[in-house]
N, C-alpha and C positions, 0 to 999 in steps of 0.2 A: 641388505638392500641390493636390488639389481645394479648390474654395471651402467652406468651412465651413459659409455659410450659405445654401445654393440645392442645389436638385439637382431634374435631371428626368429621368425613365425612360417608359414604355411598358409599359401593363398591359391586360389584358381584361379584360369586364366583370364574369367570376365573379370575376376576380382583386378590383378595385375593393372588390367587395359584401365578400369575406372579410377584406380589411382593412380596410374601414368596422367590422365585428362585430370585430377584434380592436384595435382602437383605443375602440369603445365600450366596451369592458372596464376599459379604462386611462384611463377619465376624459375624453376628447376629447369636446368637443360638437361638432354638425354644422349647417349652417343651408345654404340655396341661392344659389346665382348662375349667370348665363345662359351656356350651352354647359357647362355640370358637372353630372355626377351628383352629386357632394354636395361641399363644404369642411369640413373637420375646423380646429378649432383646439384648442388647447392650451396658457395661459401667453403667451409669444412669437411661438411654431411654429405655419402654415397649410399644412394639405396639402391641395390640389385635384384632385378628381379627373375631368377634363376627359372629355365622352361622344367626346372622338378618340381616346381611348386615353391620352392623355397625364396622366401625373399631375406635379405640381413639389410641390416642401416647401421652404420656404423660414422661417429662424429661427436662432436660437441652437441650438438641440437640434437640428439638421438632422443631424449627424456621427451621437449616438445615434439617431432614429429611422431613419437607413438600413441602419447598421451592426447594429443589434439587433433593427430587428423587420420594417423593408420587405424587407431583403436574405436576411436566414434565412427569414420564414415567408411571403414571397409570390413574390420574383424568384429566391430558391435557388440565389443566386452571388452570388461579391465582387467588387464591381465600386468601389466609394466608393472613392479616392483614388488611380484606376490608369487614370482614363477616359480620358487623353491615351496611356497604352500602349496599350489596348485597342484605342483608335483607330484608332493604326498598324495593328494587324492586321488590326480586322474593314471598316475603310473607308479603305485606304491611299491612293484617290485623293484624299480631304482633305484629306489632306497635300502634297499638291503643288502648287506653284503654281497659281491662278486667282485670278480675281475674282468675288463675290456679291455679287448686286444686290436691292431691296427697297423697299419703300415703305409709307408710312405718312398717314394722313389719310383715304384714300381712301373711307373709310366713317363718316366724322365729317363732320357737318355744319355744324358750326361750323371753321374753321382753316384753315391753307394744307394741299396735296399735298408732301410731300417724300418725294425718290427720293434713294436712296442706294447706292454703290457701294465695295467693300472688297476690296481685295487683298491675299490672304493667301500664305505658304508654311509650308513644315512648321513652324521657330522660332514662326512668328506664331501660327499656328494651334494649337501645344499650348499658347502662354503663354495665350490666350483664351477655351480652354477650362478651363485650369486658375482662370480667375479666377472660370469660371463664367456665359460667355458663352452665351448660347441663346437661342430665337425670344423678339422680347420680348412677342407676343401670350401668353406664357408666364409672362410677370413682372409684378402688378398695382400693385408701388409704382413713381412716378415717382420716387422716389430710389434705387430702385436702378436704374431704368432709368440715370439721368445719372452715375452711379457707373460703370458699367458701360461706358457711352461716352464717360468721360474715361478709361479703360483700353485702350479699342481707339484713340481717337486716340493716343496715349500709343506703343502696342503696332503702328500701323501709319502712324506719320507720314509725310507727301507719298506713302501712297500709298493714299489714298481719295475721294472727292471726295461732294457732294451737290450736291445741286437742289432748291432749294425754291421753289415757285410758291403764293405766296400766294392769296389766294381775289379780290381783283379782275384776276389776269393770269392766275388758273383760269379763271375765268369766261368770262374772251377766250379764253382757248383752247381751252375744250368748246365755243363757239358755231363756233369754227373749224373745229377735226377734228370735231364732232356725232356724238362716241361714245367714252365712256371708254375702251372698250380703248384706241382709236388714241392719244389721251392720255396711257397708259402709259405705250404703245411709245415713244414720242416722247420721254418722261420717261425712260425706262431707257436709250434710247439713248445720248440725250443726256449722262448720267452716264458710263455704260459708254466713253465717245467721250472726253471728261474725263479718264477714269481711266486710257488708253493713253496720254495724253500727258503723266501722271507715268510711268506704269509699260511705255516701249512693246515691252518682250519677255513682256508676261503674253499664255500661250496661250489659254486658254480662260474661259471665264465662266460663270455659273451665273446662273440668275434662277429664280422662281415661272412657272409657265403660268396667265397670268392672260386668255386669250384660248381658243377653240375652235383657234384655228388658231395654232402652235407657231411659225409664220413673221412673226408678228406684229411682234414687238421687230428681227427681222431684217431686213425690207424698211424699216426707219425708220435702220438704221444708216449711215455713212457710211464712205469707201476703207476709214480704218484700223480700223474695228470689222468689216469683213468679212473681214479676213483672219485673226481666229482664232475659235475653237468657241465656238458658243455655247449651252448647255444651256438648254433649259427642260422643267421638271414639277413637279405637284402636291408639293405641303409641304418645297419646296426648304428652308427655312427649316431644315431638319436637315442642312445644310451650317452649316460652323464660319462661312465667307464671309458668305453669303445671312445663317445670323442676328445676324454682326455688326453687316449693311448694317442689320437689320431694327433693331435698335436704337438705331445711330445717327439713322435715322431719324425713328426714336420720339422719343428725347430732343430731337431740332431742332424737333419737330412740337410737343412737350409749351411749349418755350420760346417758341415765337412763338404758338402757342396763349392763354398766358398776354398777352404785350405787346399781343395784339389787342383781350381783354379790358380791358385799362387806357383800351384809346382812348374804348371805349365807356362804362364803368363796372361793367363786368360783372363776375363769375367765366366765360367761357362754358362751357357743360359738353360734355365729349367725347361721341365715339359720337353714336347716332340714337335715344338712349333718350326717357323723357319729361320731364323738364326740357327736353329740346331744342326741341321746340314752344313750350313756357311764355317761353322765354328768346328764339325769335325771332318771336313776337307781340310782346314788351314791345318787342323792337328796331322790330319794322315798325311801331310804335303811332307811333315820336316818330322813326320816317324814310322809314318805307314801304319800296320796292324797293331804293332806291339807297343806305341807310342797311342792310340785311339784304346788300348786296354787295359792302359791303366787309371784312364778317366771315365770310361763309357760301358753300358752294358753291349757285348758286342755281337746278341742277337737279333738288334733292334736292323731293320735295313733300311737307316742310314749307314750302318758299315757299310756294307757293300756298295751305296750309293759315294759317300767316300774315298772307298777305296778304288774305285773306277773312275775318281776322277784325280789319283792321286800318282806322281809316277813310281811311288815308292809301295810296294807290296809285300 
């Protein structure tokens, strides 16, 4: 059975606007966040409605507001509690063995890069979806993200693997390859390489196209990752694989995130938002460079916006 409390669909933007007006009806307030047209809450229940199209709800009332008002008066099909059949029909290669690949950090400025890789088959892949497994760029609590990745470890043991490159053996290694893609590549490989040698009859793989050129992750593989398929394109992350990796990820990234913080005394805050400046000035104040690289990716420029406002160099 579906998770009771998540669910995510795809909607257009007249779609979005007419349930924005039929939820203001019903008491929902509204307020903003960055990449959504608007969040509704209610009580418990948060629905987002993301300018990708994507919307989630996630709550206690999640069962009723799909079943009573998203599914009759905007999507006009039943879909809540049937999403692992559905599957089967409307994207039955998901169901078939592979592996999804995923990463997380890569645009926080504080934390290590962790790559993650998950091999799924049809048993894995409906239990994952029914727990309610999806991009966790999707899911804004860190508790359910780690929920969620004690489910997929749980639901795919020995046959996953991660990579986590903290931020002073990032650091060395963007001065080395001098260019994130390549860094990816090398990071997804590298999982993906990992992950044949739990699983070595998985055919094919899935990753994000996070490079112009689709050959990127390929030419970084080694013998046994060249011998089976490997996908790449835009918002792979709607593969059951990719958004489990993408989760796992998340959670590994959420938890060393926090332990780097302790070394310092910090909270440090995710993302590239504005605390992130505030919080690596205080850092470069009382260490300067070599105090900012052992937390930070340090070709982000806030470095340098830090360290010009720091008297320590």
């Amino acid at each position: 059975m579906a998770s009771t409390t998540s669910y995510v669909c795809t909607i257009t933007a007249a779609q979005a606007e007419h349930l924005r007006a039929l939820m203001q009806e019903r008491g929902w307030t509204f307020d903003q966040m960055p990449y959504a047209r608007w969040r509704g809450r209610l009580a418990k229940t948060t629905v987002v409605a993301y300018e990708s199209g994507k919307l989630t709800v996630q709550g206690r009332e999640t069962p009723d507001f799909v079943q009573f008002l998203l599914e009759p008066e905007i999507l006009q099909e039943a879909r809540f509690g049937y999403e692992a059949e559905l599957l089967a029909v409307e994207n039955p290669a998901m169901l078939t063995p592979h592996a999804g690949i995923d990463e997380s950090g890569k645009g926080d400025y504080f934390g290590p890069l962790v790559v993650a890789c998950v091999y799924t088959d049809a048993e894995a892949a409906q239990k994952l979806l029914s727990a309610g497994v999806t991009d966790s760029k999707a899911i804004a609590s860190d508790r359910k993200i780690a929920a969620l990745a004690a489910v997929i470890r749980q639901e795919c043991d020995g046959r996953f693997s991660l990579l986590a490159i903290g931020p002073e053996s990032y650091n060395r290694l963007y001065e080395s390859f001098g260019n994130l893609n390549r860094l990816l590549a090398w990071g997804h490989a590298k999982v993906l390489e990992n992950l044949l040698e739990l699983v070595p009859d998985c055919p094919r793989a899935i990753s994000d196209q996070f490079s112009s050129s689709a050959n990127t992750v390929k030419r970084a593989l080694l013998e046994r990752g060249r011998r089976i398929v490997l996908e790449q394109y835009t918002k792979a992350e709607a593969d059951i694989a990719v958004a489990a990796a993408s989760i796992l990820a998340r959670a590994e990234f959420v938890r060393r995130l926090e332990l780097l913080g302790k070394t310092v005394g910090l909270a440090l805050p995710k993302g590239a938002g504005p605390a992130v400046p505030v919080c690596a000035r205080h850092i470069a104040a009382g260490g300067g460079r070599d105090a900012l690289g052992k937390v930070a990716k340090l070709h982000f420029k806030t470095t340098a916006d830090a360290l010009g406002a720091s008297p320590q160099q």
